[in-house]
GUDREN-943000 format. One record per atom (N, C-alpha, C): atom name; residue in one letter; x, y, z; residue number from 1. Coordinates in steps of 0.1 Angstrom, whole numbers. Layout:
// GUDREN-943000
(node 'CA' 'A' (X Y Z) NUM)
...
This chain:
// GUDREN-943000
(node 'N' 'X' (7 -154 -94) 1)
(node 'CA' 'X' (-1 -164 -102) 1)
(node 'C' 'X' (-15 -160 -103) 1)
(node 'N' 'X' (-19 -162 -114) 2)
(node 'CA' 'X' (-34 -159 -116) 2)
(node 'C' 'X' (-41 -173 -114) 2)
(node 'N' 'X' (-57 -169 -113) 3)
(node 'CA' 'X' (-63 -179 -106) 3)
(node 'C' 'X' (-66 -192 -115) 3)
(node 'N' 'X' (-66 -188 -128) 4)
(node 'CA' 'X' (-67 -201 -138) 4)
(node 'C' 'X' (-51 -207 -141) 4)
(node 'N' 'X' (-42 -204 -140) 5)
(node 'CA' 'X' (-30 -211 -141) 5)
(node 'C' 'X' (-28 -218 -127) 5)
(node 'N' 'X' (-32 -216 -118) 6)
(node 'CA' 'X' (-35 -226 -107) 6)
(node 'C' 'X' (-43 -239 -109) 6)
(node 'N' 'X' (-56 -236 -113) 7)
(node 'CA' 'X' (-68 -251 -116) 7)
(node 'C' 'X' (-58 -257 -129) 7)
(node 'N' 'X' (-53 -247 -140) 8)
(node 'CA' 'X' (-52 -254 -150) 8)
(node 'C' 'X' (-45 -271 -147) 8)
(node 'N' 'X' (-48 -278 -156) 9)
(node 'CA' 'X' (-41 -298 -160) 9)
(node 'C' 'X' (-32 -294 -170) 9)
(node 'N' 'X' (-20 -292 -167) 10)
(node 'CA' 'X' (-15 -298 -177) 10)
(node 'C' 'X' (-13 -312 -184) 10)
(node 'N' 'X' (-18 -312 -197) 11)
(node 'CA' 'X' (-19 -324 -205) 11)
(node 'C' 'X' (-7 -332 -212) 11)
(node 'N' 'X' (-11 -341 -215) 12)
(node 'CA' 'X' (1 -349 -218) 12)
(node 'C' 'X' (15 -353 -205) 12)
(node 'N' 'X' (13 -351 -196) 13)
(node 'CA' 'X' (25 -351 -184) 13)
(node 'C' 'X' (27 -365 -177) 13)
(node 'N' 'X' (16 -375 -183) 14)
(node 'CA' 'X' (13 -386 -175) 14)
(node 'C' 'X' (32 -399 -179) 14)
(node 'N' 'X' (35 -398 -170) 15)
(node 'CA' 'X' (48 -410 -169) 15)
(node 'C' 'X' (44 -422 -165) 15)
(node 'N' 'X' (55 -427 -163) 16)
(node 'CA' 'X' (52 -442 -160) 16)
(node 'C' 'X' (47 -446 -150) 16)
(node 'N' 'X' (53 -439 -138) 17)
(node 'CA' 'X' (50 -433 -125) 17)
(node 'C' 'X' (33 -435 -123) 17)
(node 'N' 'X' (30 -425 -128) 18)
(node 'CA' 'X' (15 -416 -127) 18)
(node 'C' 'X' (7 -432 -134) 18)
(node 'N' 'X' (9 -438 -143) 19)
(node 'CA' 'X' (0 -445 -150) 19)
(node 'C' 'X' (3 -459 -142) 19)
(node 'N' 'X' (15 -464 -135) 20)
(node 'CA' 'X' (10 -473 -125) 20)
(node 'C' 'X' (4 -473 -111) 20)
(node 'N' 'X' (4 -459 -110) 21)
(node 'CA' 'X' (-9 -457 -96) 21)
(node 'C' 'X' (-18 -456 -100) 21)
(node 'N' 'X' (-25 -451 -114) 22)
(node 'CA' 'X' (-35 -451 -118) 22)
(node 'C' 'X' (-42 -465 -119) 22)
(node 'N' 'X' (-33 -475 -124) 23)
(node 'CA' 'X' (-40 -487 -130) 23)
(node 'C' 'X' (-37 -495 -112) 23)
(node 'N' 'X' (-31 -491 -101) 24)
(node 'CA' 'X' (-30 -502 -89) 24)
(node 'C' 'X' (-39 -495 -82) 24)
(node 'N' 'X' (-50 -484 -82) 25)
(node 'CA' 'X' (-56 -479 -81) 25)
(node 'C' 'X' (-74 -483 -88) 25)
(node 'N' 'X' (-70 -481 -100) 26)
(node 'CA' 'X' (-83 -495 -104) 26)
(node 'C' 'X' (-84 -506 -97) 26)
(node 'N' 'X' (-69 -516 -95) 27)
(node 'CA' 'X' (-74 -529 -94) 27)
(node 'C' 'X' (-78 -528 -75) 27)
(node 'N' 'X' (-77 -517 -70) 28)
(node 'CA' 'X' (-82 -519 -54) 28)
(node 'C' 'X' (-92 -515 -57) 28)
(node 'N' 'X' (-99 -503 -66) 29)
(node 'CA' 'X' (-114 -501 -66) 29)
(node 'C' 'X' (-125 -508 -70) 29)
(node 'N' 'X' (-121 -518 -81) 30)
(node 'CA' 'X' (-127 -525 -90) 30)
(node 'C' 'X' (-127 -538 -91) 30)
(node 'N' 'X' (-113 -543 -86) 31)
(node 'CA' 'X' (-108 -557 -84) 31)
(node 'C' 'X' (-106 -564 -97) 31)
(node 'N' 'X' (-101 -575 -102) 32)
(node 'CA' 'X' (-97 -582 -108) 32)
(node 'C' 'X' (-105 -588 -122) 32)
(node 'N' 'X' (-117 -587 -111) 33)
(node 'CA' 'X' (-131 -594 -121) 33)
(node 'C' 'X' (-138 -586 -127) 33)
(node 'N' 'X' (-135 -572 -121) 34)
(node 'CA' 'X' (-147 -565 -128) 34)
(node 'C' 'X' (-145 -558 -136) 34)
(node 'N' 'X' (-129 -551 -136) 35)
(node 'CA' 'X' (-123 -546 -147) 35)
(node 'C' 'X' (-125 -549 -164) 35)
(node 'N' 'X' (-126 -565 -161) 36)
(node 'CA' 'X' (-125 -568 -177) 36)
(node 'C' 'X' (-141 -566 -181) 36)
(node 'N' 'X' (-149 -568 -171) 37)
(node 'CA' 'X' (-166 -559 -178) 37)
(node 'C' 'X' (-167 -544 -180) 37)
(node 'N' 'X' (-163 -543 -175) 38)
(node 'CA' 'X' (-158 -528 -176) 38)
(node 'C' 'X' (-156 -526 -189) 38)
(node 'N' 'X' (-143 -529 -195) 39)
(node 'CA' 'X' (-135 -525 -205) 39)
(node 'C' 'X' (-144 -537 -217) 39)
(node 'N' 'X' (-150 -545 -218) 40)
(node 'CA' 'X' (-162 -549 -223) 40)
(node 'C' 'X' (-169 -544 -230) 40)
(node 'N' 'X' (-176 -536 -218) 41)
(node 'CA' 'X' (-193 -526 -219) 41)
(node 'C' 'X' (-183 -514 -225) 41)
(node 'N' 'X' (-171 -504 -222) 42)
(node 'CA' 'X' (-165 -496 -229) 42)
(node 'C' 'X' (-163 -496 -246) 42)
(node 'N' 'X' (-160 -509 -248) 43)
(node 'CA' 'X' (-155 -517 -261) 43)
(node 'C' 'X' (-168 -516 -267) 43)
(node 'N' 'X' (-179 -521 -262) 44)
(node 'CA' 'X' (-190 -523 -272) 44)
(node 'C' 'X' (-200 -508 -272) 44)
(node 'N' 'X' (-196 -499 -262) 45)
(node 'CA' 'X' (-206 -483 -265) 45)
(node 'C' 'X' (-196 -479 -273) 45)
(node 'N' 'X' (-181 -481 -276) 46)
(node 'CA' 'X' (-176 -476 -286) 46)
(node 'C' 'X' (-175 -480 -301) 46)
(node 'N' 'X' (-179 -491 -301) 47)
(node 'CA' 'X' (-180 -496 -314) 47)
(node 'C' 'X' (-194 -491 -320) 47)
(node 'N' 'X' (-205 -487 -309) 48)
(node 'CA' 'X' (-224 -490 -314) 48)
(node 'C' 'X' (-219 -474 -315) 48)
(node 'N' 'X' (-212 -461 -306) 49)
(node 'CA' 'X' (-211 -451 -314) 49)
(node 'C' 'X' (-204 -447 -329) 49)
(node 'N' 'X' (-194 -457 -330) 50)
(node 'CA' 'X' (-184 -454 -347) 50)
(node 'C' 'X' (-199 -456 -354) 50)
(node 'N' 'X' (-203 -471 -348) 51)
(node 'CA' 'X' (-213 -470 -364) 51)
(node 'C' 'X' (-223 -459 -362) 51)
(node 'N' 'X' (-228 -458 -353) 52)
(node 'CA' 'X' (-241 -444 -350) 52)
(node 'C' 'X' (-237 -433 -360) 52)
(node 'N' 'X' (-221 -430 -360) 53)
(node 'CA' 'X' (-218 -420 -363) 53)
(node 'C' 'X' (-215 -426 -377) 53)
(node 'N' 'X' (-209 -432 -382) 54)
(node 'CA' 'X' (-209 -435 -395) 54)
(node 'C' 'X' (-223 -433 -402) 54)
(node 'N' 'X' (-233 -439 -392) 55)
(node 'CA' 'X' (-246 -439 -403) 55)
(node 'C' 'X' (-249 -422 -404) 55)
(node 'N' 'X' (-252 -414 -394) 56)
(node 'CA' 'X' (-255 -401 -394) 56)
(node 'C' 'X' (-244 -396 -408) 56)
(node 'N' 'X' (-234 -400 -411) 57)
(node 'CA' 'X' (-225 -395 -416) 57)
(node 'C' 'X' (-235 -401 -432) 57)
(node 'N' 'X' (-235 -411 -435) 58)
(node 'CA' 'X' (-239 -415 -451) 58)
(node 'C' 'X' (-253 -410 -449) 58)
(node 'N' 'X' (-265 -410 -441) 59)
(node 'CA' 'X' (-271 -403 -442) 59)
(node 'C' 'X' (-272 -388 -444) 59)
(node 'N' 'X' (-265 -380 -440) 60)
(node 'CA' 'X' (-262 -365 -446) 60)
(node 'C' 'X' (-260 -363 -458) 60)
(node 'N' 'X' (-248 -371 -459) 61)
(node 'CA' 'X' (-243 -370 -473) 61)
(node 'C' 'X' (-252 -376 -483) 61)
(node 'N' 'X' (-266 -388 -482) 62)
(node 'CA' 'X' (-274 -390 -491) 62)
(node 'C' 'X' (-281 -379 -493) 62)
(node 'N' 'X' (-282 -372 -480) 63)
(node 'CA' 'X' (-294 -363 -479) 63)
(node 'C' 'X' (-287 -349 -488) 63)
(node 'N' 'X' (-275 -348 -486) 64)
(node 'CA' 'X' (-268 -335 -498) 64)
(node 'C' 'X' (-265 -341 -512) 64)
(node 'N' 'X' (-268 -354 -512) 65)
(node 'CA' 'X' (-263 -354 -531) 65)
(node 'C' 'X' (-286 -352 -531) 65)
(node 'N' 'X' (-294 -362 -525) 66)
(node 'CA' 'X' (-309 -362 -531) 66)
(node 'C' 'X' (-314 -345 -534) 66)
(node 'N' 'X' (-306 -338 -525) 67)
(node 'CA' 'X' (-309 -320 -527) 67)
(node 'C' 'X' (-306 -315 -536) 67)
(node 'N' 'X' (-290 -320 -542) 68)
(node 'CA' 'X' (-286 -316 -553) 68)
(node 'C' 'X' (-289 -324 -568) 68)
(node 'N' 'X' (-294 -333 -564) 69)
(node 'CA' 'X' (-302 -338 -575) 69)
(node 'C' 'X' (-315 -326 -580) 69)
(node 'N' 'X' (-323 -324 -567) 70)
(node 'CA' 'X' (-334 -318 -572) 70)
(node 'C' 'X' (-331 -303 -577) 70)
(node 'N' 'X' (-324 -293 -573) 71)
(node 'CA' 'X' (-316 -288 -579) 71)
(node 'C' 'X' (-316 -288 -592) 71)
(node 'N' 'X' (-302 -298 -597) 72)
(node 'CA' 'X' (-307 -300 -612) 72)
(node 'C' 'X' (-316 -304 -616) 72)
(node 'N' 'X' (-329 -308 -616) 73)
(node 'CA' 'X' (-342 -310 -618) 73)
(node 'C' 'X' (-347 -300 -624) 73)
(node 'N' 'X' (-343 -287 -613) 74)
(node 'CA' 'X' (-354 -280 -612) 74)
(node 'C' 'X' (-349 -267 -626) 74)
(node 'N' 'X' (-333 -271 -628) 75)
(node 'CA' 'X' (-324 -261 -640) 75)
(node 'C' 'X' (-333 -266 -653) 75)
């Protein structure tokens, strides 16, 4: 065996198994109450990045048609 097929994760492998120690493992680290702030505060940095990223997005794309305007301006 080489030394990166050792460290490698194989992806996708998670069973049913694996994802209820994962989650009875939260509720001993986290507890009951804190979980749902958790997933909260997760819910709303992912919602404030879609739009971050939406706006970066219409802003480029104003910024490539106002270029191509001037462009034809300048024909």
């Amino acid at each position: 065996m080489d030394f990166i097929s050792i460290f490698s994760i194989p992806l996708g492998t998670f069973g049913t198994t694996e994802i209820v120690v994962i989650v009875i493992l939260a509720l001993l680290l986290f507890g009951g109450k804190k979980i749902p702030e958790l997933m909260r505060g997760l819910g709303t940095g992912l919602k404030e990045f879609k739009q971050a990223s939406e706006e970066e997005t219409k802003d480029s794309e104003e910024e490539k048609n106002s270029e191509s305007e001037v462009k034809k301006e300048k024909k």
